[in-house]
Residue, then its C-alpha position, 0 to 999 in steps of 0.5 A: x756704463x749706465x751714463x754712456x748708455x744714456x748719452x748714446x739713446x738720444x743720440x742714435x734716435x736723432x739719426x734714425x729720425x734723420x734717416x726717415x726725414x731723408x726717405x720721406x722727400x723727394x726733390x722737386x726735379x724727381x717730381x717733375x721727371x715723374x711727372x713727364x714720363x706719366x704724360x708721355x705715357x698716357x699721350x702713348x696710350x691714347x694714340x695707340x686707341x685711336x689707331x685702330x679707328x682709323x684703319x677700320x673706317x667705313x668704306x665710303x659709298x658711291x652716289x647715285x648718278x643714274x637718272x630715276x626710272x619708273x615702271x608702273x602696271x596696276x591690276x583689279x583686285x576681286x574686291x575692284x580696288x587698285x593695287x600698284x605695283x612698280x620698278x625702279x633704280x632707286x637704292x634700296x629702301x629709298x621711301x615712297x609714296x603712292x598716290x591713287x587719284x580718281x579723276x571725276x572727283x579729285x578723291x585720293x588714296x595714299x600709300x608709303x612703301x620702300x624700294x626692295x630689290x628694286x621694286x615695290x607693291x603698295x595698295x590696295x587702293x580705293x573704297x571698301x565697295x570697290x572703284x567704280x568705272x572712269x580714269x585714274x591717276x596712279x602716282x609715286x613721289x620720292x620723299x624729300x632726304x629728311x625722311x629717308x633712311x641713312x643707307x639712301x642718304x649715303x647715296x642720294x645725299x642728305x637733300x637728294x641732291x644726288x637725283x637727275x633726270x626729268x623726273x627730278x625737281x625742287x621740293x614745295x617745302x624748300x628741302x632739297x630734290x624730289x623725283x615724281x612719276x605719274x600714270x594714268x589708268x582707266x577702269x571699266x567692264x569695257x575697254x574704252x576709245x581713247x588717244x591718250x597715252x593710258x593703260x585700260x585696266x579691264x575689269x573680269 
């Protein structure tokens, strides 16, 4: 019995062994099909998260296609300087700039503010001891599309290439359309007798 025991040990270990082997390999056409459906799998998952990218898309923003108007009207502060104030159709928070010029000496005052609700107060201008009595030239520029922000160059376009009308022309610095608007003003205790098309700003 003893012998046949010792015969038989090996024996039964052999197939153990086998069997183990047996549940350690796979076959290569088992890989493969794994291999396939894991694939499969993550080309699903990746169409199913670029779908909803598609439908919440933005929807697209009509261009401006009206020609660029501008109302001006200008007021003495108590101190005598200037503050400008306007109307526009401009988009808002289209940026401008304000420029106050005094004719006699060709001095500048500028300011930069935005459209809001379709309009726009900027100033006040001049001197610390106030303008003193002549004319003045009060003008608004629409900057150039590089410094606006994305909501106005969704409807100006990225060179304002959307702006018309005879306000409208090319840039100096090659950067597209710019619109300029200008008016004249005159400021004195007196009104004044004049055949220019220019408003009197009486000072009180």
């Amino acid at each position: 019995m003893t012998r046949a025991l010792c015969k038989a040990v090996p024996l039964v270990l052999a197939i153990m062994l086998a069997g183990c082997g047996g549940e350690e390999t796979s076959s290569p056409e088992s890989t493969e099909a794994a291999d396939d459906r894991t694939t499969a799998d993550e080309v699903s998952s990746a169409s199913e998260s670029r779908e909803p990218a598609s439908t919440e898309e933005a929807p697209k923003v009509p261009p401006f296609d009206e020609p660029v108007t501008f109302e001006l009207s200008s007021r003495l502060e108590s101190d005598r300087r200037l503050t400008v104030e306007g109307e526009t159709n401009l988009p808002q928070a289209t940026r401008l700039q304000v420029i106050v010029e005094r004719e006699l000496s060709g001095v500048r005052w500028r300011g930069r503010v935005s459209v809001a609700e379709g309009g726009f107060v900027a100033g006040p201008f001049g001197p610390g001891s106030g303008l003193p009595d002549g004319g003045y030239r009060v003008t608004v520029d629409v900057q150039e599309g590089s410094v606006q922000p994305r909501s106005v160059r969704e409807r100006l376009g990225e060179e304002n290439e959307h702006l018309s009308g005879p306000l409208v022309h090319q840039s100096r610095h090659g950067l597209g359309q710019v619109a300029r608007y200008s008016q004249r003003f005159l400021v004195g205790s007196e009104t004044r007798r004049t055949h220019d098309q220019v408003e009197v700003i009486r000072v009180e």
